[in-house]
TORTOR-388391 format. One record per residue (C-alpha): residue number from 1; residue in one letter; x, y, z. Coordinates in Angstrom, 3 decimals. Example, Ala and Ser with C-alpha at 12.3 -4.5 7.8 and 13.67 -1.06 7.14 Angstrom:
BEGIN
SITE   k r       xx       yy       zz
SITE   1 A   12.300   -4.500    7.800
SITE   2 S   13.670   -1.060    7.140
//
This chain:
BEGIN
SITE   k r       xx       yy       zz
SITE   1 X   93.513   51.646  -48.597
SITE   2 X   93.493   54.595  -46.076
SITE   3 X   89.849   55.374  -44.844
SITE   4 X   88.988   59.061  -45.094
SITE   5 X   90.398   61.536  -42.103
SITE   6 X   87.262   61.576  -40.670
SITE   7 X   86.127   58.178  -40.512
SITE   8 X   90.039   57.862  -38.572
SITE   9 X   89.063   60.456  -35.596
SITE  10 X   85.073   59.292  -34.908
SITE  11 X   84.590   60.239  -31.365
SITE  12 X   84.459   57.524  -28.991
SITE  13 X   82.293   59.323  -26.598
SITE  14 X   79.264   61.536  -26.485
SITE  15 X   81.870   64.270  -24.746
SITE  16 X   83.864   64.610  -27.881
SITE  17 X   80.493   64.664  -30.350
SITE  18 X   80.616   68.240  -31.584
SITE  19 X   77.588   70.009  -31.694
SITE  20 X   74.110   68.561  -31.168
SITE  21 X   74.060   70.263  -27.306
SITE  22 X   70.166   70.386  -27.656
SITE  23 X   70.164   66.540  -27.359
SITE  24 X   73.586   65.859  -26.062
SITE  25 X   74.131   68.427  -23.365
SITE  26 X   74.636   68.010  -19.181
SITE  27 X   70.937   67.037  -18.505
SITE  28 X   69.239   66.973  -22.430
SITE  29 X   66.972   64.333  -23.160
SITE  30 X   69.025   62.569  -25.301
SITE  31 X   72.055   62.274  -23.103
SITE  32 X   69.905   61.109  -20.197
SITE  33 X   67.935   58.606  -21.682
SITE  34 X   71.439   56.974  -23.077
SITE  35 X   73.133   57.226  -19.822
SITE  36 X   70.574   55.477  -17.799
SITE  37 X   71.361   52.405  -20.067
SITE  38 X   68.025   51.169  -21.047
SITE  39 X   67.909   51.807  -24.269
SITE  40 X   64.509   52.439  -26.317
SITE  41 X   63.889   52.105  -30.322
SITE  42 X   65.198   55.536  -31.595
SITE  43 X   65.383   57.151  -35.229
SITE  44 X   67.962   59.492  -35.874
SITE  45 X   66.722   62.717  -38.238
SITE  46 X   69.132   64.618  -40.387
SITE  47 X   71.554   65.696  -42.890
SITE  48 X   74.226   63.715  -43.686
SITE  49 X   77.572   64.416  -41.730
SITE  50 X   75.981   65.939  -38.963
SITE  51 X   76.731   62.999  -36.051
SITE  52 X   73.618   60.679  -36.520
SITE  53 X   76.151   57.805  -37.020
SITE  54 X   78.565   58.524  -34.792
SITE  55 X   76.268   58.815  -31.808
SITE  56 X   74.105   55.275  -32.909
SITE  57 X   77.825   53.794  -32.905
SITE  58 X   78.688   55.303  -29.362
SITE  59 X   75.359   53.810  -27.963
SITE  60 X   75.645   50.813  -29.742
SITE  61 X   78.991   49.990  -28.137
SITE  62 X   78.580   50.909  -25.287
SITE  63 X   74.929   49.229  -25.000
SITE  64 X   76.028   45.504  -23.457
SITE  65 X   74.049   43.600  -26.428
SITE  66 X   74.731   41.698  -29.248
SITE  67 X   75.318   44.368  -32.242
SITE  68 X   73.826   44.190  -35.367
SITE  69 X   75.054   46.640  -37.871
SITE  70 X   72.921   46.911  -41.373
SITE  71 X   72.755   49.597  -44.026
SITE  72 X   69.515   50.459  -45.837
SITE  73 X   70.700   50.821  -49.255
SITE  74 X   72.313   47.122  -49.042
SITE  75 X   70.012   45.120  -46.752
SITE  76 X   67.980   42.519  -47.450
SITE  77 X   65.069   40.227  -45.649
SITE  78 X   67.558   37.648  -45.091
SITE  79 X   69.879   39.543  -43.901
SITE  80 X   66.484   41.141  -41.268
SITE  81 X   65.910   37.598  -40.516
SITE  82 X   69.365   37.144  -39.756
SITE  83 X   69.105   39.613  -37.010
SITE  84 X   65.937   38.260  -35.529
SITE  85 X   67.228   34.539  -35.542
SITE  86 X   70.237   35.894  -33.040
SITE  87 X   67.319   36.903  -30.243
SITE  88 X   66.762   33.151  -29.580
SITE  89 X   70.653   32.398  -29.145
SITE  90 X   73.021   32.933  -25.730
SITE  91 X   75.026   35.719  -27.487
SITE  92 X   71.301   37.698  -27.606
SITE  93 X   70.315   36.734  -24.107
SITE  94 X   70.586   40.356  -23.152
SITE  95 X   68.917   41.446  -26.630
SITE  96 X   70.014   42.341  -29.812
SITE  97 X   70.321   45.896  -31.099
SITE  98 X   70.126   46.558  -34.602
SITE  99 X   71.744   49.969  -35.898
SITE 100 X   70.048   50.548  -38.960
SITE 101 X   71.923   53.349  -41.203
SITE 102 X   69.652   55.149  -44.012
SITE 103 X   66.728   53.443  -42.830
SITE 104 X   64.876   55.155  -45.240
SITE 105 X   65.995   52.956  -48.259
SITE 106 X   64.119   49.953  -46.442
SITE 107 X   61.034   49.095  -48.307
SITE 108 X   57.425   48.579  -46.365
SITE 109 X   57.792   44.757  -46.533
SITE 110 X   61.353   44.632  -44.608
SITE 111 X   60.255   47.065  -42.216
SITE 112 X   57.146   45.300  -40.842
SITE 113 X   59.683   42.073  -40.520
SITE 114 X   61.242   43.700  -37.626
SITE 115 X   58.120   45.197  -36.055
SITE 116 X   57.346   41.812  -33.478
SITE 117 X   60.572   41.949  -32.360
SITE 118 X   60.850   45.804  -32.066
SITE 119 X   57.600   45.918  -30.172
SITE 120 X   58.516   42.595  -27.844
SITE 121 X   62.328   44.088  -26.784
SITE 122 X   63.670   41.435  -28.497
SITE 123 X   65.604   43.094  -30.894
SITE 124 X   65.787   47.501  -30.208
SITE 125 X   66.294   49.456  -33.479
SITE 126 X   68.601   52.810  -33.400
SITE 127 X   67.964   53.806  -37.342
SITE 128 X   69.191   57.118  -38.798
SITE 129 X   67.756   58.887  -41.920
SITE 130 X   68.481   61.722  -43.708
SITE 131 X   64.800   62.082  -44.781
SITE 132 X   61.521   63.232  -42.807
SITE 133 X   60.719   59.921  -40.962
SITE 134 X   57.453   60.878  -41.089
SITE 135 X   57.171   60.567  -44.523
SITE 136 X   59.520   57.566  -45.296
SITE 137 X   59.525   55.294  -42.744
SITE 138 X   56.347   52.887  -41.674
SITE 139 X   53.778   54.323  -39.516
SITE 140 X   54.326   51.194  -36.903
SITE 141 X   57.651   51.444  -36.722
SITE 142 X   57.567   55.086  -36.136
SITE 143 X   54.707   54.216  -33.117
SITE 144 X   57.062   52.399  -31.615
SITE 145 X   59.995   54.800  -32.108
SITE 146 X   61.344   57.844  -30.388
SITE 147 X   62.297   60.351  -33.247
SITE 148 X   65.399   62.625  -32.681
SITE 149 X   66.449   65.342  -34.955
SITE 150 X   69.813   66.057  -35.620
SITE 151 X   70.616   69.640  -36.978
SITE 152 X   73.574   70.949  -38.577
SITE 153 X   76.096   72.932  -36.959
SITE 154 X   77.152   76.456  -36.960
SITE 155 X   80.458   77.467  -37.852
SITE 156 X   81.854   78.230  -34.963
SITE 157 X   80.912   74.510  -33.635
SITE 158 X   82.826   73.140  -36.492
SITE 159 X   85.939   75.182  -35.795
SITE 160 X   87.337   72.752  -32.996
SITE 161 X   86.926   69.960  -34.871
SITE 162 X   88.273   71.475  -38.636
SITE 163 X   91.357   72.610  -36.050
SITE 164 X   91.809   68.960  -34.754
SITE 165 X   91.918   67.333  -38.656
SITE 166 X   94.522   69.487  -39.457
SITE 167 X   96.673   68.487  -36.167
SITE 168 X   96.073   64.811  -36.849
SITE 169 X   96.789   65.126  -40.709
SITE 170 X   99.650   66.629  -39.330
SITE 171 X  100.713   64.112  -37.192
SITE 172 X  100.084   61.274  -40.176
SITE 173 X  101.836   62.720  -42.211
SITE 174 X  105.101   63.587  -39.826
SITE 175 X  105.155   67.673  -40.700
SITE 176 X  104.191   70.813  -39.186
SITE 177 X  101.033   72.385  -40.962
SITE 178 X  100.223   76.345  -40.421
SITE 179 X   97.050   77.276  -41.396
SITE 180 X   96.975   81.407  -42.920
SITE 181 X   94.628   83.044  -40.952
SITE 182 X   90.830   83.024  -42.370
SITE 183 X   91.344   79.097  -44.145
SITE 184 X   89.453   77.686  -41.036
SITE 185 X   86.777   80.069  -40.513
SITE 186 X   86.244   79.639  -44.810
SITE 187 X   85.699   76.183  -44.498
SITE 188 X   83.081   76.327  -41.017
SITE 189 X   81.359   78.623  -43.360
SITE 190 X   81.573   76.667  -46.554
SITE 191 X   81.187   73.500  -45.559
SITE 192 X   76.767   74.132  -44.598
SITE 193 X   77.007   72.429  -41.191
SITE 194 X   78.703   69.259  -42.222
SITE 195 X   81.034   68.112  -39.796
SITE 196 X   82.099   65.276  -42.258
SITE 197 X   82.700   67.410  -45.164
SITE 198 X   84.537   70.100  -43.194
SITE 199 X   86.892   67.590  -41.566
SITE 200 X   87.589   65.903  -45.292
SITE 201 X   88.133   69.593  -46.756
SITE 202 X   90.735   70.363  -43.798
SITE 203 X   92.075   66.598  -45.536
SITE 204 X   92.567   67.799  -48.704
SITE 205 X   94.071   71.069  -47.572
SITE 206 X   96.915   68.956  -46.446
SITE 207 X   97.017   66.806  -48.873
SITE 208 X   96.966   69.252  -51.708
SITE 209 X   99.319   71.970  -50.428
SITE 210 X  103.032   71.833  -51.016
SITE 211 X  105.615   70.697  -48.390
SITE 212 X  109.059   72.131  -47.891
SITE 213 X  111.237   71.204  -45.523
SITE 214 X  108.952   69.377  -43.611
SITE 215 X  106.292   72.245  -43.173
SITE 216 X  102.594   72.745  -44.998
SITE 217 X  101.309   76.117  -45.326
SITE 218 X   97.665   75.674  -46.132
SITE 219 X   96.784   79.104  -47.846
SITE 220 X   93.099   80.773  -47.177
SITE 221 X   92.755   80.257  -51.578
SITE 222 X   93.511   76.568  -51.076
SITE 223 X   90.897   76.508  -48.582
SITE 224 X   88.402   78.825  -50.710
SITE 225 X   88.882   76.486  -53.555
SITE 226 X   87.965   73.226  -51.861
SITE 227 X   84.939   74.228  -50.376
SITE 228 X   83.302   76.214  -53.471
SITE 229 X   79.608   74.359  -53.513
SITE 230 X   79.920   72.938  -50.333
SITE 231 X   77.534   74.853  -48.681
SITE 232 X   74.791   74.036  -50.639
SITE 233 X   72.393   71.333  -49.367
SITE 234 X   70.257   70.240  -52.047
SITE 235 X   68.473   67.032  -53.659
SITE 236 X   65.753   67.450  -56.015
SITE 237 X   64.145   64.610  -54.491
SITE 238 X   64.938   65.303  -50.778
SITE 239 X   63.361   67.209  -48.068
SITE 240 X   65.962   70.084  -48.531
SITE 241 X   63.981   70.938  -52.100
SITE 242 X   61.159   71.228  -50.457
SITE 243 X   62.330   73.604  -47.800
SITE 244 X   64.083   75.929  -50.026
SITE 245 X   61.060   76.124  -51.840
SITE 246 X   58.929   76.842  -48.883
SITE 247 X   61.665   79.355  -47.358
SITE 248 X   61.094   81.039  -50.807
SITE 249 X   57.361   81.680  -50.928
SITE 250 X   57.039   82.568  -47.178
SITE 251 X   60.178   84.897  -47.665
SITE 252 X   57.922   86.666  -50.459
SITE 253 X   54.354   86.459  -48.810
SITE 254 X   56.130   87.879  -45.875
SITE 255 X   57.541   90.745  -48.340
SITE 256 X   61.217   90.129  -47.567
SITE 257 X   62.685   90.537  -51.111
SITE 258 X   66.598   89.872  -49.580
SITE 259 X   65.754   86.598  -48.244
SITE 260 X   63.482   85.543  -51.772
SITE 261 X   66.528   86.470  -53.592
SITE 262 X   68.727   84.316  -51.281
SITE 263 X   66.817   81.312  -51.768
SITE 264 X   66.165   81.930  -55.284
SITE 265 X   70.010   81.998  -55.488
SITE 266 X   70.057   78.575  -53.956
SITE 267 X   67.664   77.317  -56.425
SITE 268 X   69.786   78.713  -58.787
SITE 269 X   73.226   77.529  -57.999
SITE 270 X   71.360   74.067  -58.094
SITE 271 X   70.740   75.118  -61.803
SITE 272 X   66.989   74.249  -60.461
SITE 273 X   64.845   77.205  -62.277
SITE 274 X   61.965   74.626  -63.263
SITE 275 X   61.000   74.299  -59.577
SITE 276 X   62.017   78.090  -58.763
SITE 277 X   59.667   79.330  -62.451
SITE 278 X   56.797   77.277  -61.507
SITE 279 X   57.137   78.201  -57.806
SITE 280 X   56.982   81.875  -58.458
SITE 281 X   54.216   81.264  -61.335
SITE 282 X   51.868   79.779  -57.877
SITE 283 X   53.316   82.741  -55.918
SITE 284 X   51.944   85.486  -58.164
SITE 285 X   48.194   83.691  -57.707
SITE 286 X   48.597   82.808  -54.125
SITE 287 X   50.013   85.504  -52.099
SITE 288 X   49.860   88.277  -54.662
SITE 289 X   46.480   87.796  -56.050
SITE 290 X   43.976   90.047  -56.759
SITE 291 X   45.723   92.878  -54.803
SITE 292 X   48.282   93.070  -57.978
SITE 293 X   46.831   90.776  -61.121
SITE 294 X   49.152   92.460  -63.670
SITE 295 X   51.651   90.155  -61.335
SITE 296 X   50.314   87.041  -63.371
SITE 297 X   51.911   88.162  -66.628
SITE 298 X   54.777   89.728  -65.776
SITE 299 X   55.689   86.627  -63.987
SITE 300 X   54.639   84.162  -66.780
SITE 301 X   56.886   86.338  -69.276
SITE 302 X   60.119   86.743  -66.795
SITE 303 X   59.921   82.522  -66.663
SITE 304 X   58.994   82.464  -70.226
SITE 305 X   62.029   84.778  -70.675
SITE 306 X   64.362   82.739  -68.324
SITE 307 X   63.038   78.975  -69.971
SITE 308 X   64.482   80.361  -73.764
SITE 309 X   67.892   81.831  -72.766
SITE 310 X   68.842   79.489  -69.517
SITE 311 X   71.102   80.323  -66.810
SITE 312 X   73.172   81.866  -66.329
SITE 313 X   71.606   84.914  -68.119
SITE 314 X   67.831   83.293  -66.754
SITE 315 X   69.053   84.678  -63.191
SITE 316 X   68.232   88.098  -64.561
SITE 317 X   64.412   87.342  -65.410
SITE 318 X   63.601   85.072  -62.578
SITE 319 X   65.178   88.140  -60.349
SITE 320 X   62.670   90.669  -61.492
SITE 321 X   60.288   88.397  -60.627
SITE 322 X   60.914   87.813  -57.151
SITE 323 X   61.385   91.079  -56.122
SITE 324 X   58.304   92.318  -58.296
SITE 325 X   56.506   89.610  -56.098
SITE 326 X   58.016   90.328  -52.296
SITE 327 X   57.599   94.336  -52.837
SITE 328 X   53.824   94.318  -54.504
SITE 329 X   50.923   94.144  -52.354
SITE 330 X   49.576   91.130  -51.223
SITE 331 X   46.090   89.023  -51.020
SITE 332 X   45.202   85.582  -50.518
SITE 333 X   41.435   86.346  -51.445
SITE 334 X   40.865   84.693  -54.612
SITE 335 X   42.758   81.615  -52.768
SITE 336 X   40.542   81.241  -49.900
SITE 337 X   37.561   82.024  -51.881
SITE 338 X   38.265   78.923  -53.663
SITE 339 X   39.250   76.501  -51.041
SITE 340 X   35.666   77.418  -49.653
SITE 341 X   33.625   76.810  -52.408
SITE 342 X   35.832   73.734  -52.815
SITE 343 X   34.675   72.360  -49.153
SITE 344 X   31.000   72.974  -49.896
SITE 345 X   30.909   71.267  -53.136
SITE 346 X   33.295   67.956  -51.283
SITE 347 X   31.258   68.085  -47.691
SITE 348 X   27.475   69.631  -48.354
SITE 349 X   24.330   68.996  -50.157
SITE 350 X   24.209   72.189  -52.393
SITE 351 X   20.884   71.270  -54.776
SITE 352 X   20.097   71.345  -58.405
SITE 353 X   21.022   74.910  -60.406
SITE 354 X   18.280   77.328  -60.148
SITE 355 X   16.237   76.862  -63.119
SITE 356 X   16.842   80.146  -64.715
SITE 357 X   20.647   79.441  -65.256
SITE 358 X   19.764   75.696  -66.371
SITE 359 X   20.772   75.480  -70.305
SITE 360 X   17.063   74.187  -71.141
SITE 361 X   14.268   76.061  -72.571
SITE 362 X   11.523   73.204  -72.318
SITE 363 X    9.422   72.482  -69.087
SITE 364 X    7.920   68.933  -68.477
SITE 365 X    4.032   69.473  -68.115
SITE 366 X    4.642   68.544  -64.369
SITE 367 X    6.545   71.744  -64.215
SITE 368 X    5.262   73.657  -61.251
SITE 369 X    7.427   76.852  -62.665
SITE 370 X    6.851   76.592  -66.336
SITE 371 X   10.019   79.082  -68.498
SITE 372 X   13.051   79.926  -67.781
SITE 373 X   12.829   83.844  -66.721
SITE 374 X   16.578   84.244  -66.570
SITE 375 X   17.208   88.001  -66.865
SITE 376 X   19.860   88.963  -69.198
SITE 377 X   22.544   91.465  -67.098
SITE 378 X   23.346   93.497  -70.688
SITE 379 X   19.743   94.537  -70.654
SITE 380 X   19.853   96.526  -67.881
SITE 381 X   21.603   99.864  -66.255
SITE 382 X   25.360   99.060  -65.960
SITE 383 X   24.984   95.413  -66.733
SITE 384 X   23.483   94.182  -63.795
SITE 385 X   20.256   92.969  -62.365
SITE 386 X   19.681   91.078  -58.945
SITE 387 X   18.977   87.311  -59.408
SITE 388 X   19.846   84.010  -57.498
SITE 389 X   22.568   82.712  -59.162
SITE 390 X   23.590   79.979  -56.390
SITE 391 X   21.357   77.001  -55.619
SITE 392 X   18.648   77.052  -53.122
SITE 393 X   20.193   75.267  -49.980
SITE 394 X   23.140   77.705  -50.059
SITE 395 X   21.978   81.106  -51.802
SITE 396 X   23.259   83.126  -49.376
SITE 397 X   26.590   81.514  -48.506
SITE 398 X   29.511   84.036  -48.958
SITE 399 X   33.010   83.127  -50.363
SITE 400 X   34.971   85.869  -51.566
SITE 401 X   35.803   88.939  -48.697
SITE 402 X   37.000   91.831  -50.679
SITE 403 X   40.989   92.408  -49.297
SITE 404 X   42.697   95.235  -47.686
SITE 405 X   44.384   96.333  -50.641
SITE 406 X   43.867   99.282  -53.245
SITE 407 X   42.434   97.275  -56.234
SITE 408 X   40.061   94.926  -54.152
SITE 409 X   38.496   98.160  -52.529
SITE 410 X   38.235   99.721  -55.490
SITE 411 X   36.295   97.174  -56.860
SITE 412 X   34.386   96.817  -53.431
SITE 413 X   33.079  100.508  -53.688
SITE 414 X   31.858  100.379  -57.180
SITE 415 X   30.205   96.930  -56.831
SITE 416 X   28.595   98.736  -53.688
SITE 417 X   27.615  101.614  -55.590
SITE 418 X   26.083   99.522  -58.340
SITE 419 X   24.158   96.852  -56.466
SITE 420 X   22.747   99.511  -53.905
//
């Protein structure tokens, strides 16, 4: 069977890598660390299709030591100690390095078999991931590691190498293949960075056009076709959730209601409006607040609204709610209120409750204080009287600040007014 176009055309070297200049250029760190041929323990950070592999591969052949190639999602402790038992053998006289591919899919126990060796030079690791090493791979191994992160490419990086796929499908096939002007630049665009994907699109072009006479004309609608969805980068469980998520809410805090939309739109396409709904429902508490609390249930109902008729008509709902949130005034004042009672009650010794508020009406006869002389606010002139409501060690301590906005002032000057 016939591997996949771009599996056929890997680069050899780090010259024809595309992309990744930030590690890879004349005089990046990267490139200079891998030229001077001593090779540390490295993790490779990224997307898939980016070049992680490709570049572990160049290194690895090009590294003058016994080559161990394993796959996270396959490998085993035998197959670990397989590795390891090649370090005391002539082949691994110069050391062994493992390339590790989706390192990620390694459990704690396999990890921490390679750690001696990693640590001794015995065996060096080059791993790849397309998660957040810092969150799935072992803290040791990660000490021990240099972390590298991969990022995708822009469109017009991918251009060279989309143009080069279609002159070696070309050439594979025997014909002459024209590309109609704008079918390239679609697929850079649609193809979110992926160098793999945009090369195997440019594949399918090919292979999914009609010849005549020995010629391919691959149309700009053939193109548009097979890259619809290929832009999106998204996995519930994966680290790109997370950032569309936080792209959102910082879009909105920072009142940018064309960017909320656009990653709203992303959450949408991914048919994800659980995570967008509850997202927005935090949103209205967080960042909105107390400068707009109508924003609460307007919110709840547009999710309500958009959980009962589903998308596609939910887009309409969850809309309204975005840009209700990015346009209305903001406050994080209830928010940090909370977070610093929270700290007092988790790091200090804040006493008993003052005996007034205490829900007792009986004093022992060791009672220096004897009754309960809580004074009830509805007795008096607008429903308030001065008492200590917190306990004694922290009766003065302060945790809401009125904010900047309309409705908090307003409140400010009449609570002012009242308690003068």
């Amino acid at each position: 069977m016939t591997s996949p176009l771009a599996d056929r055309i890997r680069p050899k070297t780090l010259d024809d890598v595309v992309g990744q200049s930030h590690l890879l250029g004349e005089g990046k760190p990267l490139r200079r660390i891998i030229e001077s041929g001593q090779i540390p323990n490295m993790i490779f950070y990224g997307s898939s299709g980016i070049g992680k592999t490709t570049v572990a591969r160049i290194i690895a052949e090009n590294a003058g030591m016994k080559l161990h190639k394993l796959n996270g999602t396959s490998a085993s402790i035998s197959d670990i100690k397989d590795v390891i038992a090649d370090t005391n053998t002539i082949d691994g006289i110069n050391g062994v390095l493992l390339y590790l591919d989706e390192i990620q899919y390694l459990n704690k126990k396999q990890q921490q078999s390679l750690l001696e060796y990693i640590e001794n030079g015995q065996v060096t690791l080059i791993a790849s991931t397309t998660e957040n090493p810092y969150f799935y791979v072992y803290n040791a191994i990660i000490s021990r590691s240099t972390v590298f992160e991969f990022k995708p490419l822009t469109a017009e990086e991918l251009v060279p190498a989309i143009n080069r796929a279609f002159r070696i499908a070309a050439d594979d096939l025997g014909i002459t293949v024209k590309v109609e002007k704008g079918a390239v630049e679609h697929i850079a665009n649609g193809c979110g960075g992926d160098v793999r994907k945009s090369i195997n699109t440019a594949e399918l072009c090919v292979l999914s056009s009609a010849s005549a006479s020995g010629e391919i004309v691959i149309k700009k609608e053939t193109a548009e076709i097979l890259t619809q969805r290929s832009n999106m980068r998204y996995d519930r469980d994966g680290d790109s959730h997370y950032d569309i998520l936080s792209a959102l809410q910082k879009s909105i805090r920072g009142s940018d209601e064309n960017a909320a939309l656009h990653y709203a739109a992303r959450l949408m396409e991914a048919g994800d409006i659980i995570s967008l709904s509850r997202r927005l429902l935090v949103i209205a508490a967080e960042d909105i607040g107390l400068a707009y609390p109508q924003a609460i249930p307007i919110v709840k109902a547009c999710v309500d609204s958009a959980m009962q008729l589903g998308l596609p008509e939910a887009r309409i709902p969850l809309a309204e709610a975005v840009i209700l949130l990015a346009t209305a005034p903001k406050s994080n004042s209830a928010k940090m209120a909370i977070d610093a009672a929270l700290e007092d009650v988790r790091t200090r010794e804040c006493g008993d409750f003052p005996r007034h508020l205490q829900n007792k009406h009986f004093d022992g006869e060791g009672a220096a204080v004897k009754g309960q002389h809580y004074l009830y606010p509805h007795d008096y002139p607008n429903h308030y009287v001065e008492q200590q409501y917190l306990p004694d060690p922290i009766k003065d301590r302060i945790y809401y600040e009125y904010g900047e906005n309309k409705t908090e002032q307003a409140a400010k000057q009449y609570w002012q007014k009242i308690k003068r």
